[in-house]
C-alpha positions in Angstrom: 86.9 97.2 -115.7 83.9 98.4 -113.3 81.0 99.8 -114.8 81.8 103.1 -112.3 85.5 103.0 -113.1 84.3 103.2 -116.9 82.4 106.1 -116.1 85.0 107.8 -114.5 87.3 107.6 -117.5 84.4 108.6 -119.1 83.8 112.0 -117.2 87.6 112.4 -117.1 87.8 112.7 -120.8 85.4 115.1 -121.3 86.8 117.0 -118.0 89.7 116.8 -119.2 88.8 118.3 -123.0 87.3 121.2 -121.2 90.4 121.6 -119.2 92.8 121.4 -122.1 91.0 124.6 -123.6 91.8 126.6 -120.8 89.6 126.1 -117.6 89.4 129.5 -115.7 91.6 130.4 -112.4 89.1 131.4 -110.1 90.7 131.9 -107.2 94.6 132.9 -106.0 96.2 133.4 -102.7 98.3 136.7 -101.4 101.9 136.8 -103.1 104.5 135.4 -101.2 104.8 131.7 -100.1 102.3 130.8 -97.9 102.4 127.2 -96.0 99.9 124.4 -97.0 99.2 120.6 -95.5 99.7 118.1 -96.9 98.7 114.3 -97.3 100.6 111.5 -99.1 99.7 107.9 -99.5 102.3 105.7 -100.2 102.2 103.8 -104.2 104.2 100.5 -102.7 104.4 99.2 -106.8 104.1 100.6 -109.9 101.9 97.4 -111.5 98.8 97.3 -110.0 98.0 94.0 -108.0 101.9 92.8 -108.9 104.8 92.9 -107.1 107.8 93.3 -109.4 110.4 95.9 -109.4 111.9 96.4 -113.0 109.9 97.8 -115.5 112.0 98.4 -119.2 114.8 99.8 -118.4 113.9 101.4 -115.1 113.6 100.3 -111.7 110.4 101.7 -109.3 111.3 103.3 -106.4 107.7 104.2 -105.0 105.7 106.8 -105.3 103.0 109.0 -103.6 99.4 110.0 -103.9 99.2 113.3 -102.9 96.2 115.7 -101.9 95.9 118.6 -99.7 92.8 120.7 -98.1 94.1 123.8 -100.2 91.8 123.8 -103.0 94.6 125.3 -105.4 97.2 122.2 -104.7 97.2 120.5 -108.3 97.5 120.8 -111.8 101.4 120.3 -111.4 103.0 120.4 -114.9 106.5 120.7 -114.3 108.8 119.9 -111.8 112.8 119.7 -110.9 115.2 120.1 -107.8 116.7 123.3 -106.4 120.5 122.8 -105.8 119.6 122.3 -101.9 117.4 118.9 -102.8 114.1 120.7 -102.2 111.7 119.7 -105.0 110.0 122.6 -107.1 107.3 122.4 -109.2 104.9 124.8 -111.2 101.2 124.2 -112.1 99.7 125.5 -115.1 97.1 127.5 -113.4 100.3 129.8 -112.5 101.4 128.8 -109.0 105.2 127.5 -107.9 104.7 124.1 -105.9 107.5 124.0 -103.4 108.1 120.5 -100.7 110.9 118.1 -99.8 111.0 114.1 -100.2 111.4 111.6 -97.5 113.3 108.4 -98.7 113.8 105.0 -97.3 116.6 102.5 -98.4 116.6 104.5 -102.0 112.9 104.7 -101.9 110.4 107.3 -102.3 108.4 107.4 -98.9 106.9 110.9 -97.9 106.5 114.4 -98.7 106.2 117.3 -96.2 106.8 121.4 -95.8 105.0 121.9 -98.7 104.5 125.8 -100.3 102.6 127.8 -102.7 102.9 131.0 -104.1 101.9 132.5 -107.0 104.2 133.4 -110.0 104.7 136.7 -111.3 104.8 139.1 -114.4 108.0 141.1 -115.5 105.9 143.9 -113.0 106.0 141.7 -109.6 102.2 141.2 -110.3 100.7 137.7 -110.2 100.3 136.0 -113.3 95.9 136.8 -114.2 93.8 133.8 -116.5 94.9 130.7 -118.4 96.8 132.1 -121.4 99.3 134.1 -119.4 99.7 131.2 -116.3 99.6 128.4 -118.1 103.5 127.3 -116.8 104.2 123.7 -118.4 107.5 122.9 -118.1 110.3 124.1 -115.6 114.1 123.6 -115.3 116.5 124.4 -112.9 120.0 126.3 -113.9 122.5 126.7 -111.2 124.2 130.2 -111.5 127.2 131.6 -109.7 126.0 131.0 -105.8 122.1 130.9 -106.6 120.0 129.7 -109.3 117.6 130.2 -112.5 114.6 128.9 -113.0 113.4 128.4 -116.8 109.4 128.2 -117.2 108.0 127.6 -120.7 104.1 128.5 -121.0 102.2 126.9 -123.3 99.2 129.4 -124.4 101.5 132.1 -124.9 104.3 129.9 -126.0 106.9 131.7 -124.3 110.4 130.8 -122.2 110.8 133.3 -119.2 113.6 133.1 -116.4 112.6 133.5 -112.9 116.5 134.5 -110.4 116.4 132.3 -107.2 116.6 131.8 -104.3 112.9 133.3 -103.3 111.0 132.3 -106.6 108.2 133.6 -104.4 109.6 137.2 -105.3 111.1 137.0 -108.7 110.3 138.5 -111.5 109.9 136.4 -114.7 112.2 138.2 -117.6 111.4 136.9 -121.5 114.6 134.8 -122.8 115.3 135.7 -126.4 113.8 132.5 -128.8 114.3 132.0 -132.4 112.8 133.0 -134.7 112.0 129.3 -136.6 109.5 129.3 -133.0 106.4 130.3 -135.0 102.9 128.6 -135.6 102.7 126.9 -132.6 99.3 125.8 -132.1 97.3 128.1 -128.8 97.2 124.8 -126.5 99.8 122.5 -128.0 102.9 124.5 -128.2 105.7 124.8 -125.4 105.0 122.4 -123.2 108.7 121.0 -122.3 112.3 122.8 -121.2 115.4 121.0 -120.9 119.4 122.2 -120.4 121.9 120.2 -121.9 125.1 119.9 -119.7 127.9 122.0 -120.5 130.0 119.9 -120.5 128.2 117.6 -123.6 128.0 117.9 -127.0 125.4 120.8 -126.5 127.2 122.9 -124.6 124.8 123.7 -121.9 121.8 125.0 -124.7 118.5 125.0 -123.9 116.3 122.7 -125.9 112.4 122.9 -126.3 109.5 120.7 -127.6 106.6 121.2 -128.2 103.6 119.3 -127.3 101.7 118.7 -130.6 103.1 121.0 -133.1 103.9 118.9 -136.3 106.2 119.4 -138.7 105.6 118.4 -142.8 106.2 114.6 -141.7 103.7 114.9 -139.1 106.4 114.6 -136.2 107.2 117.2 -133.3 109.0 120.7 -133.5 112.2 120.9 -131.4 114.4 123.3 -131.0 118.0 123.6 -129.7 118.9 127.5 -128.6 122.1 128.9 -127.8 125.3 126.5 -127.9 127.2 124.8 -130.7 124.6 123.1 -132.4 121.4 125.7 -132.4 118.9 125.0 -134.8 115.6 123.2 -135.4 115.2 119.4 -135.0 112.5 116.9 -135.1 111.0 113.9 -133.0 109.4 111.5 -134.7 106.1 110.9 -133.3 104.5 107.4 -132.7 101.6 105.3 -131.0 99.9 109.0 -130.7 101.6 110.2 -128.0 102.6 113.5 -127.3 105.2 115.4 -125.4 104.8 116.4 -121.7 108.6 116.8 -120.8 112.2 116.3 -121.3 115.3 116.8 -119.2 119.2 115.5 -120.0 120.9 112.9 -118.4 124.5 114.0 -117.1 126.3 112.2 -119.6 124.2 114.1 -122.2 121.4 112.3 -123.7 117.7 113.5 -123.9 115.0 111.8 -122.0 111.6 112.3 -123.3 108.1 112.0 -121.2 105.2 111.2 -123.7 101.8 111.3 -122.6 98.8 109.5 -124.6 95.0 109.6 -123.5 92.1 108.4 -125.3 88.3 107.8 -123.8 88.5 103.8 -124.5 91.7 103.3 -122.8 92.6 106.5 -120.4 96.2 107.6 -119.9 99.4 106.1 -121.3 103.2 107.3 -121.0 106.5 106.4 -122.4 110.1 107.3 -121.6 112.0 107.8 -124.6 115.8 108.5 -124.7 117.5 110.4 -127.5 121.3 110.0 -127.9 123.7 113.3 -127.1 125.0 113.0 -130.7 121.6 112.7 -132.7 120.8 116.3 -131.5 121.7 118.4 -134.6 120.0 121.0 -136.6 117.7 119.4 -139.2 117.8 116.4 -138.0 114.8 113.3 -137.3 115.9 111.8 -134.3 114.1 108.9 -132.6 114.7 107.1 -128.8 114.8 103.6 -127.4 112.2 103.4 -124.7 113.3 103.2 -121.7 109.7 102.2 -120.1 106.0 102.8 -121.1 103.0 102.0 -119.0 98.8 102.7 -119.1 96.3 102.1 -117.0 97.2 98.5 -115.8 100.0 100.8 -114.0 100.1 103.9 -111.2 99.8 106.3 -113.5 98.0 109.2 -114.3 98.2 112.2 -116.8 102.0 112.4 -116.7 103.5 115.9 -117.2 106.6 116.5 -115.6 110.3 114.8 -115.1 113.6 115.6 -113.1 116.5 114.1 -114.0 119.1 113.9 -110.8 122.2 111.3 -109.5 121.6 109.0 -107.4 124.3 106.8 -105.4 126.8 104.1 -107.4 126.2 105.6 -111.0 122.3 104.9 -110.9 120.4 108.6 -112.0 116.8 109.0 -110.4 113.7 110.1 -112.5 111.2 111.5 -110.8 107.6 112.1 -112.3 104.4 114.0 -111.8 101.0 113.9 -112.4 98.5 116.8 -113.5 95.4 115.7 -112.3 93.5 119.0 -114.4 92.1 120.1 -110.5 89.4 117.6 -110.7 88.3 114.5 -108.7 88.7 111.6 -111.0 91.9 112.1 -111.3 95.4 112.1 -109.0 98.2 114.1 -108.2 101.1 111.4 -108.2 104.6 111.4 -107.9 106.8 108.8 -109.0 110.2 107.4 -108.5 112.6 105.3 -110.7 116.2 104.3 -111.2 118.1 104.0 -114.3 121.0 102.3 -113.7 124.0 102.9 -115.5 124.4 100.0 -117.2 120.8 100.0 -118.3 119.7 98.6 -121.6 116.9 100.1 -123.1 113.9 98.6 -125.0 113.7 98.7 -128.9 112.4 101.0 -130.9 109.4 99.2 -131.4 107.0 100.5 -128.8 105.0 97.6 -127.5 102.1 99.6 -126.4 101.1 101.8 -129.5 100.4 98.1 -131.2 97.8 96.4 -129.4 
């Protein structure tokens, strides 16, 4: 490692402390969606200076660096696809992130017709300082001929639902949560949505985690609201990560983005899936790892995942990056392919012990 690069993960961290408490918005754009440029550079492989393709249980299928002159492009937290393939995403300073992916032979190769526009209260107003727009996670729920869009938001620790098509105009409207969801801590608390299929075990419930909320054990808070099996669970924490996201596979299970960063070795993640019949009320469940990766790898500060099908049984995973809207850091997206024969790692997880 550089002398500069060791600086820069240096300045990151305490950047990145100072963000984590809640950084200011200090500027906003008019309500509606308004256009924006932008410029992607292509991540050809996910190991730096290698050129292999399978990593765990995953295959890369590129990525992209993106940046764009609009000074409030960033700090993307959540992401997922609207029912016509364009890619949505929300940023925790309170913004919906809107674009479509180019691919190539299966792989990821360009991003254009990119959007922002601001998110807004029960009142049609936009969404004013970190505790009220701090938007982590984000799901996508078809309804009837249009959609929902689920937002969690961390400093407030609230779910709201946003009515589609024009996000740009909806109004966000609380969802109901239980009332187990207490004593989540100011900037550790809801910081992942995900919708079980309707079809599976959970009968289409919604299922949060939160970011760093421990329970007696010292593992993460889940919970599991509406469906058959409603009711508090818990993830066992390990390698001190913590949770960024989760969405379902189609056949049910839970994937699980974890996030790890420390000054000595910057940013880690791990993939964890958690089986369909594991979720139950009161229960400790833990996931094979389906890959993990730190700085030897294109990563970043990992924060968002969406789960879609790809072609022959394969289901693509697509991740984003928060880069906390500063300059040592990246927005990145990235693509993989879990194929449906994949076998996962084991529960050991490599990284945590070196």
């Amino acid at each position: 490692m550089t002398a500069v690069r060791a600086l820069a993960r240096l300045a990151a961290g305490f950047l990145l402390a100072f963000s984590l408490v809640g950084a200011p918005v200090t500027s906003a754009v008019e309500a509606g969606s308004e256009a924006i440029d932008l410029r992607a550079t292509p991540i050809a492989f996910f190991r730096i200076g290698r050129t292999e393709t399978r990593f765990g249980a995953l295959e890369f299928r590129g990525g992209l660096q993106v940046s764009s002159s609009e000074s409030l492009f960033g700090s993307l937290s959540g992401l997922d696809f609207m029912p016509d393939g364009q890619l949505l995403a929300v940023s925790d300073t309170g913004y919906w992130f809107t674009a479509r992916l180019t691919e190539e032979d299966g792989r990821l190769t360009g991003i254009a017709d990119g959007h922002l526009a601001p998110i807004l209260d029960s009142r049609g107003r936009q969404l004013a300082g970190k505790q009220r727009s701090d938007a982590e996670g984000l799901r996508i729920v078809p309804r009837g001929d249009g959609f929902d869009a689920l937002v969690s938001f961390e400093q407030r620790n609230d779910l709201m639902r946003f009515s589609g098509p024009d996000l740009a105009a909806a109004r966000s409207q609380r969802v109901r949560l239980p009332a187990t969801l207490t004593g989540l801590p100011r900037n550790r608390g809801l910081e992942s949505v995900a919708v079980a299929p309707k079809n599976g075990p959970l009968g289409g419930a919604t299922v949060l985690i939160a970011e760093r909320s421990p329970d007696r054990a010292g593992n993460h808070r889940g919970w599991i609201v509406g469906g058959p099996r409603a009711g508090m669970f818990s993830l066992v924490r390990s390698g001190d990560f913590d949770i960024s996201d989760a969405a379902f596979l189609p056949g049910g299970d839970l994937l699980v983005l974890e996030r790890r960063f420390t000054l000595i070795g910057g940013f880690a993640m791990r993939i964890r899936r958690i089986a369909a019949a594991d979720l139950v009320p009161g229960a400790t469940v833990d996931g094979r790892v389906l890959v993990e990766a730190d700085l030897r790898f294109q990563i970043d500060n990992m924060e968002g995942m969406a789960v879609r099908p790809g072609e022959n049984g394969e289901t693509l995973i697509t991740l984003c990056s928060d880069d906390n809207g500063l300059v040592v850091q990246r927005t990145i997206l990235l693509q993989f392919a879990l194929p449906p024969d994949a076998t996962p790692l084991p529960r050991r997880h490599p990284l945590a012990n070196r």
